[in-house]
C-alpha positions as CSV (number, residue, x, y, z in Angstrom):
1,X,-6.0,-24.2,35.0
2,X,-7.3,-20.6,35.7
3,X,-10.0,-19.5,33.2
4,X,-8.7,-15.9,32.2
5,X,-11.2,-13.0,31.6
6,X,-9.9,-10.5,28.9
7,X,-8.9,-7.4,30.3
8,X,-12.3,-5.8,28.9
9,X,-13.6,-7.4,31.6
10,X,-12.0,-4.4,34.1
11,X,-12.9,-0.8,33.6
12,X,-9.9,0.2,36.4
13,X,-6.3,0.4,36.6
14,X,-5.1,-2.0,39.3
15,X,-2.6,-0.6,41.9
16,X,-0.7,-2.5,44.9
17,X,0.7,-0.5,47.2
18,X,2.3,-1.4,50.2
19,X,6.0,-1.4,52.0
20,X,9.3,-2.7,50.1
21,X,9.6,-6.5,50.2
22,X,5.8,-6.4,50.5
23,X,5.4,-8.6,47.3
24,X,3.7,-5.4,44.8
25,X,6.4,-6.3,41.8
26,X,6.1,-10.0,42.0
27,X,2.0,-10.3,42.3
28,X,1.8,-7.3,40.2
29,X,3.6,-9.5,37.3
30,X,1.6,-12.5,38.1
31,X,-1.8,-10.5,38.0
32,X,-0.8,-9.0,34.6
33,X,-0.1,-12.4,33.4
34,X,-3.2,-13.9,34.3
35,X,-5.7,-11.1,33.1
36,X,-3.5,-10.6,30.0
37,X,-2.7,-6.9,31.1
38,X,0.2,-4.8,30.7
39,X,2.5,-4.5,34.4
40,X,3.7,-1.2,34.6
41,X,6.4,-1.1,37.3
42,X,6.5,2.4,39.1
43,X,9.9,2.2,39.8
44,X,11.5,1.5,36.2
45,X,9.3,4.1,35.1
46,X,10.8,6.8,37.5
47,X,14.4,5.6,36.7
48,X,14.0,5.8,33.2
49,X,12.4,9.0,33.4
50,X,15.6,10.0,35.4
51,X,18.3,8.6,33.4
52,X,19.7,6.7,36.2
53,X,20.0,2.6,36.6
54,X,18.8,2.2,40.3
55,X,16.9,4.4,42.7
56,X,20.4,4.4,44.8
57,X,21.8,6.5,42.4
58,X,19.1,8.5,41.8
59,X,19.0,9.5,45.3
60,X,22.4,10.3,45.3
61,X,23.0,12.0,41.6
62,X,19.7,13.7,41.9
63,X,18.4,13.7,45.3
64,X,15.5,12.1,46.9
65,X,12.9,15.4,46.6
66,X,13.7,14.7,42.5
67,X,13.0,11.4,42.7
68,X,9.8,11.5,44.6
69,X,8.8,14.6,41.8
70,X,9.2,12.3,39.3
71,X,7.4,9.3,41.0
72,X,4.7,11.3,40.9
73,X,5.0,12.2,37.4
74,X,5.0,8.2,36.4
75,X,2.3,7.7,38.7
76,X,0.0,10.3,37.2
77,X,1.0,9.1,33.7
78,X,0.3,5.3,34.4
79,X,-3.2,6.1,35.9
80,X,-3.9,8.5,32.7
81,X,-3.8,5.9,30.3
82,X,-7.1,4.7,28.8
83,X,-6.8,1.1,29.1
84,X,-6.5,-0.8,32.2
85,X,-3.0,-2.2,33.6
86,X,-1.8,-3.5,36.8
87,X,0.4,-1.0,38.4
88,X,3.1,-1.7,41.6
89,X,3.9,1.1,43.1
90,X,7.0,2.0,44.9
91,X,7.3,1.0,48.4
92,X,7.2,5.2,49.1
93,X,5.3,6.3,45.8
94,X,1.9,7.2,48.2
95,X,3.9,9.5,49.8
96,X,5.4,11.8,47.1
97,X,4.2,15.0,47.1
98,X,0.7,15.3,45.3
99,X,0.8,11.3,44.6
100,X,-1.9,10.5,48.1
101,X,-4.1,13.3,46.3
102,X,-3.6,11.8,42.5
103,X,-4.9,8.1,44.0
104,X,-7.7,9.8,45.8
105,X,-8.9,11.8,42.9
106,X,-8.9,8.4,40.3
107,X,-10.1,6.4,43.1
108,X,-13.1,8.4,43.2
109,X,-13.8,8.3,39.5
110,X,-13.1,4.5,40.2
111,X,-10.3,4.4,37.7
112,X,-8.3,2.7,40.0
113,X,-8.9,0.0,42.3
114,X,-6.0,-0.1,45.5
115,X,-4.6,-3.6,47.4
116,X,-2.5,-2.4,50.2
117,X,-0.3,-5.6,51.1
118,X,0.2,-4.7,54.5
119,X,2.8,-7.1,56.3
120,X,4.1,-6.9,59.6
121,X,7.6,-5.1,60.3
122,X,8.9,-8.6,61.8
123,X,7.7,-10.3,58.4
124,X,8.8,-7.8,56.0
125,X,11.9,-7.1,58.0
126,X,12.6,-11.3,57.8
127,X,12.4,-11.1,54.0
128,X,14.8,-8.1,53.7
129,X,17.1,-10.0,55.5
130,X,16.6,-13.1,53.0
131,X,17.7,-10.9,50.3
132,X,21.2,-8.8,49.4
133,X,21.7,-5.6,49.3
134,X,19.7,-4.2,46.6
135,X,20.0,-0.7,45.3
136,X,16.7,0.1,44.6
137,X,15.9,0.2,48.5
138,X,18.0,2.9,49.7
139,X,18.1,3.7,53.4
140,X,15.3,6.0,54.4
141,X,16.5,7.3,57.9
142,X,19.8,6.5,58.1
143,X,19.2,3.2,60.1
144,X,19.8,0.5,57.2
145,X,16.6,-0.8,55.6
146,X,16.0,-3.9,57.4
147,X,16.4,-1.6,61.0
148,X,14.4,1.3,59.7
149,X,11.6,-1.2,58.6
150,X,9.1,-0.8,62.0
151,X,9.8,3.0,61.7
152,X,8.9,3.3,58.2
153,X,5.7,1.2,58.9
154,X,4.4,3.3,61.8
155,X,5.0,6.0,59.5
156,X,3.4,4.8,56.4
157,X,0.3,2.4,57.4
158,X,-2.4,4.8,58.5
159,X,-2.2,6.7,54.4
160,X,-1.9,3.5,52.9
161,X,-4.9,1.7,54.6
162,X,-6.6,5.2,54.3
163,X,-6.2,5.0,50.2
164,X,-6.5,1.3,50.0
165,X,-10.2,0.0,49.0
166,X,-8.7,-4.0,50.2
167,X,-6.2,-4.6,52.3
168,X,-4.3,-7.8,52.3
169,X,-3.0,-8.5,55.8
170,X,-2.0,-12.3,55.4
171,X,-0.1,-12.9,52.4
172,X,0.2,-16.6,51.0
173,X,2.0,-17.3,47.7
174,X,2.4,-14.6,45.2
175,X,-0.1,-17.1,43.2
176,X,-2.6,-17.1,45.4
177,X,-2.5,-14.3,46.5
178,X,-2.8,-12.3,43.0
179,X,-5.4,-14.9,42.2
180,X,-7.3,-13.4,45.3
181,X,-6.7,-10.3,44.4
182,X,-8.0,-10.3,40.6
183,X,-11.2,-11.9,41.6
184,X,-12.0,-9.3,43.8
185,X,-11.0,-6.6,41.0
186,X,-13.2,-8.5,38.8
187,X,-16.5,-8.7,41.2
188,X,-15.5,-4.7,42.0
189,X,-15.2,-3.2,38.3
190,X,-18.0,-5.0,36.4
């Protein structure tokens, strides 16, 4: 059995970022659990915020400039709050307007520290396909989501590996893998 730390332990807010069916919700969770945190899910903050159930319908009720406006919103409130959580962003949150500057700004005063899980397009592509449709991963260019996938990648990879301060290229299982990642969170924010 893992020894746990208590969250005093971490002076930063802990951020995944990374493309949908990267993994952020699932290791975020599992993170939270193990440092005894609160997991504050980008996503279901923006929604609620909106008054809509998925981000489907918020794209389509609202449109997708609102949405990203009040991504960045959540974002900025999550990051604000004194004590440390572990955050998952949504797959696009980084690129909401004024979101890459919000990260950069707390990740200079080191109030946050940033895993990018960066998977291949063939991998993340593989485990779209392993899952139905879900409403909360609209299409982004018209292509479908598990088509658009490389394009979104190309588009996205150079900010996110530019914000990240680790970058997980290889994932394992969502346990190991948040074990890794709160062990390096640990040795960073003492």
């Amino acid at each position: 059995m893992t020894e746990h730390t208590p969250h005093a332990a971490v002076q930063s807010h802990l951020l995944l970022l990374g493309l949908r069916a990267s993994g952020k919700t699932t290791i975020a969770r599992i993170i939270a659990s193990q440092a005894d945190l609160p997991f504050i899910d980008i996503d279901e903050h923006t929604l609620r915020d909106l008054g809509v159930s998925t981000v489907a319908q918020a794209w389509e009720t609202l449109g997708e400039p609102a949405f990203r406006a009040a991504e960045t919103t959540a974002l900025a409130r999550a990051i604000s709050a004194p004590d440390p959580s572990v955050i998952a962003l949504g797959g696009g949150t980084p690129t909401a307007p004024g979101a890459a500057d919000i990260l950069r700004e707390a990740r200079a005063r080191h109030s946050v520290f940033l895993i990018y899980l960066r998977l291949d397009p063939d991998t993340l592509r593989e485990r779209l396909a392993s899952q139905p449709d879900d409403p909360n991963r609209p299409a982004l260019t018209g292509a479908g989501a598990h088509d658009e996938i490389r394009q979104i990648f190309n588009q996205r990879d150079h900010l996110y590996r530019d914000l990240a301060d680790l970058i997980i290229e290889r994932a394992t299982t969502p346990e190991q893998d948040a074990s890794n990642i709160l062990s390096v969170w640990r040795s960073q924010t003492q």
